[in-house]
C-alpha positions, 0 to 999 in steps of 0.5 A, spaced: 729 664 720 725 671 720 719 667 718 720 663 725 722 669 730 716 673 727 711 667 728 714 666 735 714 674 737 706 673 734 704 668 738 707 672 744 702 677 743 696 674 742 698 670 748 698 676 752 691 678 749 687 673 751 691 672 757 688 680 758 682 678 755 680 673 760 683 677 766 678 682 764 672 678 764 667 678 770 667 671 774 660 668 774 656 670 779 652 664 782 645 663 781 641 666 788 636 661 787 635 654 786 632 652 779 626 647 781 623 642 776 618 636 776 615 633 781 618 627 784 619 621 789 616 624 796 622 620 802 618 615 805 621 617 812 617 624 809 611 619 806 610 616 812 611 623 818 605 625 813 601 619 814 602 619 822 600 626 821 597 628 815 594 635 817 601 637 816 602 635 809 596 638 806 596 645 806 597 647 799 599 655 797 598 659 791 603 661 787 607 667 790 614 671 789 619 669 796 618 674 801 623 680 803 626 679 809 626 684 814 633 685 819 628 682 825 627 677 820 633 675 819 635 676 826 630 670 829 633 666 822 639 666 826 637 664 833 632 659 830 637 656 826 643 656 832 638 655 838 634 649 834 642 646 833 644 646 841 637 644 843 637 637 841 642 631 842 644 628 834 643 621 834 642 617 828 634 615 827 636 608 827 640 610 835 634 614 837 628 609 834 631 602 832 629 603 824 633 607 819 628 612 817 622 616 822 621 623 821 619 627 827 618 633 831 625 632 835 624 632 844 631 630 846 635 626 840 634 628 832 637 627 825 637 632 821 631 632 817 628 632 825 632 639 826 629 641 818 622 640 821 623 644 828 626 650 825 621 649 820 615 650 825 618 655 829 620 660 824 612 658 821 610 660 827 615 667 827 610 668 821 614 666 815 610 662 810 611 655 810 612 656 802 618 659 804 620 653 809 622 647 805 625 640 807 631 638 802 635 633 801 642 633 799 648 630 797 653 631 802 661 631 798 662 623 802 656 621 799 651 621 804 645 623 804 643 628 809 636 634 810 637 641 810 631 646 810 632 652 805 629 658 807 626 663 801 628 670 800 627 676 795 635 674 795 635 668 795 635 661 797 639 660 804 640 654 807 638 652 815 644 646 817 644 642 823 652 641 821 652 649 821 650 655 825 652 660 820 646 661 815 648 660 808 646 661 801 645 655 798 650 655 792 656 657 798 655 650 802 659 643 799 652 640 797 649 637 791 643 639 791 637 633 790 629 635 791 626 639 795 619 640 798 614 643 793 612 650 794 605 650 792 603 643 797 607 640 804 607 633 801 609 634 794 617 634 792 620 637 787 627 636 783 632 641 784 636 641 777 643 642 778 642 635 781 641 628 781 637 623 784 640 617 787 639 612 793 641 615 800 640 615 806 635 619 806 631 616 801 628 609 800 
């Protein structure tokens, strides 16, 4: 009886040990940026955006650390990012252009990979390097596929949504994250490592 009720009052310590233990323990911090791996698949709807307009997909950068953005900088992230949002009505490519998959600059209707490159273009033309501005699919919780443009930065990887005026680091969004633009070539894609590739709408 003893035996037992010293044995019951031992495992009651070491409960509370490694209940404290782990209370003590700092939470994982998230990854700032996204981890990139090889290259892969470029989208046909970016395939063939490429192929009408081919200067837009050969400009190659040299290897280069992400800029630091500045309180301005950040200021015009915003305003392109909300005012690209408002400008355009959202329309499915297969309701605005009769095919399920056509990336274009948007002039009244856009999809989201329409939105990802206006606010790609108009932040290029704020003076952020287009290295910096890449298109990336990923998969939104319901399954669907859907195109964001990440933003690099010194502290980060944020996200440009046309779902979300808010500009959001990668890691706080309900997204997995699948490819993205290659930082080196605007036709290349590269994989993101904490996804999977798979078929999506915005993949064919």
């Amino acid at each position: 009886m003893m035996k037992a009720l010293q044995a019951r009052r031992v495992a009651a310590i070491l409960v509370c040990v490694l209940a404290s233990a782990s209370a003590a323990m700092p939470a994982p911090r998230p990854i700032a940026s996204m981890t990139t791996g090889a290259v892969t698949s470029q989208p046909i709807g970016h395939y063939e955006f490429c192929q009408r307009l081919p200067a837009e997909c050969d400009i190659k950068s040299r290897s280069a650390p992400a800029a630091k953005v500045s309180a301005k900088g950040w200021e015009a992230i915003r305003r392109i990012n909300h005012d690209v949002n408002a400008r355009y009505i959202a329309k499915t490519d297969l309701e605005a252009y009769g095919k399920e998959e056509y990336w274009t600059y948007p002039t009244i209707y856009a999809d989201c990979e329409d939105y990802a490159l206006q606010k790609r273009k108009e932040l290029a033309e704020e003076g952020f390097a287009l290295s910096d501005l890449l298109i990336t699919v990923v998969r939104k919780p319901d399954g669907e596929g859907h195109a964001v443009l990440t933003l690099r930065t010194s502290d980060g990887d944020f996200i440009l949504d046309n779902l979300e005026n808010d500009v959001l680091p990668w890691y706080a969004t309900s997204y997995t994250f699948l490819k993205r633009q290659a930082t080196f070539n605007t036709g290349r894609w590269v994989t993101i490592e904490n996804g999977r590739d798979l078929l999506v709408g915005a993949l064919r």
